[in-house]
C-alpha positions as CSV (number, residue, x, y, z in Angstrom):
1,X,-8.2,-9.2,18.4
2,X,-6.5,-6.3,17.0
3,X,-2.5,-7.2,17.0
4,X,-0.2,-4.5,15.9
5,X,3.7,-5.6,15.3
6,X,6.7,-2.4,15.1
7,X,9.8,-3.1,13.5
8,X,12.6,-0.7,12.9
9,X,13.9,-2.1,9.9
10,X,11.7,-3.9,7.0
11,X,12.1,-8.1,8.1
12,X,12.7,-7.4,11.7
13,X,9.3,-8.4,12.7
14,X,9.3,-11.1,10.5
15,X,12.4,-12.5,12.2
16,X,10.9,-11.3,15.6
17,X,7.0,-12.9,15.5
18,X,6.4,-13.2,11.9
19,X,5.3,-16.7,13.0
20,X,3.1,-15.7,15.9
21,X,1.5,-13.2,12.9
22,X,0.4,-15.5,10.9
23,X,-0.6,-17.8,13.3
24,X,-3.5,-15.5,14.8
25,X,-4.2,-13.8,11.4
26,X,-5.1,-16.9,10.4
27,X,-7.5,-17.7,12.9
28,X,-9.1,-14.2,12.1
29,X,-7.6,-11.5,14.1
30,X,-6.5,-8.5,12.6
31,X,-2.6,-8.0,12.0
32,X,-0.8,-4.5,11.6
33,X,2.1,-3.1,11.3
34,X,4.7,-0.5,11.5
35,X,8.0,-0.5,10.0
36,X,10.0,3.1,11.0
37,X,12.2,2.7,8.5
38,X,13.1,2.1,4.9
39,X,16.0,0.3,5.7
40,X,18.5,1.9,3.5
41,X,21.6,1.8,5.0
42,X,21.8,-2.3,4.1
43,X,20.3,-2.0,0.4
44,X,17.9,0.3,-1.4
45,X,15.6,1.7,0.3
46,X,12.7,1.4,-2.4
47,X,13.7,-2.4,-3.0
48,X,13.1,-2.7,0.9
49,X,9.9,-1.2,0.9
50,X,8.6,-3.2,-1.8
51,X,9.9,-6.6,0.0
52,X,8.2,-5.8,3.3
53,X,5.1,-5.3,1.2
54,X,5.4,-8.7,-0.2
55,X,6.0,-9.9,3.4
56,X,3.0,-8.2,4.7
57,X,0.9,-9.9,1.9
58,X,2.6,-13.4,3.6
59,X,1.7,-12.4,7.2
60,X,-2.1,-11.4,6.3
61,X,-1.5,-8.3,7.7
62,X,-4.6,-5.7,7.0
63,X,-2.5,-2.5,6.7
64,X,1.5,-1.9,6.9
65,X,2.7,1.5,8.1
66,X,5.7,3.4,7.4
67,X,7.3,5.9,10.2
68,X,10.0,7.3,7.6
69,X,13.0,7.8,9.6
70,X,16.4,7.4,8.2
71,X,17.8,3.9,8.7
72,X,20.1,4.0,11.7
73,X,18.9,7.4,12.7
74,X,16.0,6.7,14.7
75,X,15.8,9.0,17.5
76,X,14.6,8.9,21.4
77,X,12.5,11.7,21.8
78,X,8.9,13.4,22.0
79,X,8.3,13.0,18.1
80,X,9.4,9.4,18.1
81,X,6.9,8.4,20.9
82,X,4.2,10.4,19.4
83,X,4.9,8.7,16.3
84,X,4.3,5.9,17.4
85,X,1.4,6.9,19.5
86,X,-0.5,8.1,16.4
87,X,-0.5,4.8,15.4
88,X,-1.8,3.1,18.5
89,X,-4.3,5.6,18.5
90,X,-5.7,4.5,15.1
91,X,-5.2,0.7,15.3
92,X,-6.0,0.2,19.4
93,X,-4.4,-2.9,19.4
94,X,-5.1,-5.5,21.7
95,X,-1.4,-6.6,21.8
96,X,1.5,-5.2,20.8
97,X,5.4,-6.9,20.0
98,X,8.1,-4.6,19.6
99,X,12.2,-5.5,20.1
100,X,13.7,-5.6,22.9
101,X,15.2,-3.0,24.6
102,X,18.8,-4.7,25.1
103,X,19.8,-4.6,21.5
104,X,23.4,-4.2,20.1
105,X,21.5,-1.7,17.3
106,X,20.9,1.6,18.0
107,X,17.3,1.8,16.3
108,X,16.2,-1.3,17.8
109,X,17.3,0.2,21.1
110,X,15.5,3.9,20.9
111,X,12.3,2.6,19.2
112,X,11.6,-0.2,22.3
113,X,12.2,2.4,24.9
114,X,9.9,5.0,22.6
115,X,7.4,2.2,22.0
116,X,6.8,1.9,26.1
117,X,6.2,5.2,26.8
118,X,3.8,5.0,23.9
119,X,2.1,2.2,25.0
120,X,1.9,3.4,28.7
121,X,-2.4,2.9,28.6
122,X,-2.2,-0.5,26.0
123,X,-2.6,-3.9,28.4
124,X,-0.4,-6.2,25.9
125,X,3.1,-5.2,25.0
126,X,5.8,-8.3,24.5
127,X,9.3,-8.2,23.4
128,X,10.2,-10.2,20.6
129,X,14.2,-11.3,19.6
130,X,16.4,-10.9,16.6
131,X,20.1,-11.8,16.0
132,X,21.1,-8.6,17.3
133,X,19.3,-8.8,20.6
134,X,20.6,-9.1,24.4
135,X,20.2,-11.0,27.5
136,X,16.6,-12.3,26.6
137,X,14.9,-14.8,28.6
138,X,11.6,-15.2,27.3
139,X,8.6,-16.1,29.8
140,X,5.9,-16.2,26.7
141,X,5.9,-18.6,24.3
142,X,3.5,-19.3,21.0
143,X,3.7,-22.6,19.3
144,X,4.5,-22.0,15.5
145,X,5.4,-25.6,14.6
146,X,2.7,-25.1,12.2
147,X,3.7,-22.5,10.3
148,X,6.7,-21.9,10.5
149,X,7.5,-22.7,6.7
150,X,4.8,-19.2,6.0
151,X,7.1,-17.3,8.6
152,X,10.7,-18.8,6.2
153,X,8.7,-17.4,2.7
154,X,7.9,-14.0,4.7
155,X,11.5,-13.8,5.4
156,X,12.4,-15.0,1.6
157,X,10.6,-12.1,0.6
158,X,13.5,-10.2,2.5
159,X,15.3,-11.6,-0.9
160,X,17.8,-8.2,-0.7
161,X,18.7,-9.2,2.9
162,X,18.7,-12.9,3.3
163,X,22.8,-13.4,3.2
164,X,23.3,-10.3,5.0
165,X,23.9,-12.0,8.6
166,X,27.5,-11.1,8.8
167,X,27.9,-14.8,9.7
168,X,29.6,-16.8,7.3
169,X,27.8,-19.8,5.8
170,X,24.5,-18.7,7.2
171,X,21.3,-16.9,6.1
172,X,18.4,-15.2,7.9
173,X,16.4,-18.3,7.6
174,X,19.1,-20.8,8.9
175,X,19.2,-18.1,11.9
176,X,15.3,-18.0,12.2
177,X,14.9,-21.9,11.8
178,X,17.3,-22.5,14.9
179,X,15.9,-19.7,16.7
180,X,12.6,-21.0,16.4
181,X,13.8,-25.4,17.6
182,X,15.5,-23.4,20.6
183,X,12.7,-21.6,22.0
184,X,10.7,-24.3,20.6
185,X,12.5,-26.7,23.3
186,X,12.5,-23.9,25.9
187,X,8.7,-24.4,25.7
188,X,7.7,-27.9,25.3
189,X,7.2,-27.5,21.9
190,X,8.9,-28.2,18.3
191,X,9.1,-24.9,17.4
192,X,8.0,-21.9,19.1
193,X,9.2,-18.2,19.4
194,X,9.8,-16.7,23.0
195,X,8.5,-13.1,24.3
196,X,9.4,-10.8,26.9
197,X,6.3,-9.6,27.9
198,X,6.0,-5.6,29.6
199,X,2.3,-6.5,30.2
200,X,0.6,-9.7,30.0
201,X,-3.2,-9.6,30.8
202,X,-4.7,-13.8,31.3
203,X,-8.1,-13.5,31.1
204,X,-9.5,-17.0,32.4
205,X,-13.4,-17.5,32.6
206,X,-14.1,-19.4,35.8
C-alpha cells in the first residue's frame, strides 16, 4: 500500500499516527508525507524543518513534502485543496490520515476540511488526534504496543518542541505515551492509537 500522512505543523503526525507509520512501513508499504508548514510561529522555522526530516528518517517514510504556508496562516480555499490535491495526485495513496476537523487550532481546522474536499475520489481517509483536538471518538484502532518506543524517538526528534505542551510538568511524549495506554484500552489492546475514519473500505476474501 501506498499511505500518505498530512500534518499542519512539523510533529503533528508523529503525535497523530507516527505509530501506525511505522508499523506498516515496516511491513513494506510505502509511507509519505506532507507537512504544510514550517512551523515557525513556535521555534525556527529552519530548525523545524530539519527535525521533521530526522523524524521522517524514523518513520521510514519514502518522501516528505512541504506545502509552505506560513504557520498559523493556513487558509480554506481553492489553492489550499489544490494543494493538497497535487499531492494525492502524485502519491495515489491507498490511505490517507489527516487531523481532525474539531480542533481548537486554526490550521488543524482549515487543512482537515481542505484535505476532504481533496480527497473526495480516495477510498481511505481517517482522522487522527493531537492534544489540541475535539470531541473524538475513535471507531479505528491499530495496535502499536510494538513500536511505540520508534513513534517516542520520532517525537524526540521534535527536540525544539518536546516541552512546549503548555502543561506544566509534561512533555510531548508523556502526552503521546498516555494517549497511546487510553486508546490502547479503548481497543483491547496495550497501546493503540484511535482513528476517525471519513471512509473505511474492509476488503474480506470469502
Amino acid at each position: 500500500m501506498r499511505i500518505l500522512a498530512i500534518g499542519a505543523h512539523p510533529d503533528d503526525i508523529e503525535v497523530g499516527c507516527g505509530g501506525t507509520l511505522i508499523k506498516y512501513a515496516r511491513q513494506g508499504h510505502e509511507v509519505f508525507l506532507l507537512v504544510m508548514t514550517e512551523g515557525g510561529a513556535t521555534g525556527e522555522g529552519s530548525i523545524r524543518r530539519r527535525e521533521q526530516e530526522d523524524a521522517a528518517g524514523i518513520l521510514q517514510a519514502a518522501k516528505l513534502f512541504w506545502g509552505e504556508y506560513p504557520d498559523t496562516a493556513i487558509p480554506l480555499d481553492r489553492e489550499s485543496i489544490q494543494r493538497v490535491e497535487r499531492i494525492i495526485d502524485e502519491v495515489t495513496p491507498d490511505f490517507i490520515f489527516v487531523h481532525h476537523q474539531d480542533d481548537t487550532h486554526q490550521d488543524h481546522r482549515h487543512l482537515s476540511v481542505s484535505t476532504i474536499t481533496a480527497t473526495r475520489y480516495t477510498r481511505n481517509v481517517l482522522f487522527y488526534e493531537g492534544p489540541t483536538t475535539q470531541n473524538f471518538s475513535p471507531s479505528v484502532f491499530v495496535d502499536v504496543d510494538a513500536v511505540l518506543e520508534r513513534k517516542v524517538a520520532a517525537l524526540e526528534a521534535h527536540a525544539s518542541q518536546v516541552n512546549k505542551t503548555n502543561i506544566e510538568g509534561l512533555t510531548i511524549v508523556d502526552i503521546a505515551r498516555a494517549s497511546a495506554h487510553f486508546r490502547g484500552i479503548q481497543g483491547r489492546v496495550r497501546n493503540a492509537e484511535g482513528f476517525v475514519p471519513l471512509r473505511l473500505f474492509i476488503n474480506m476474501a470469502l
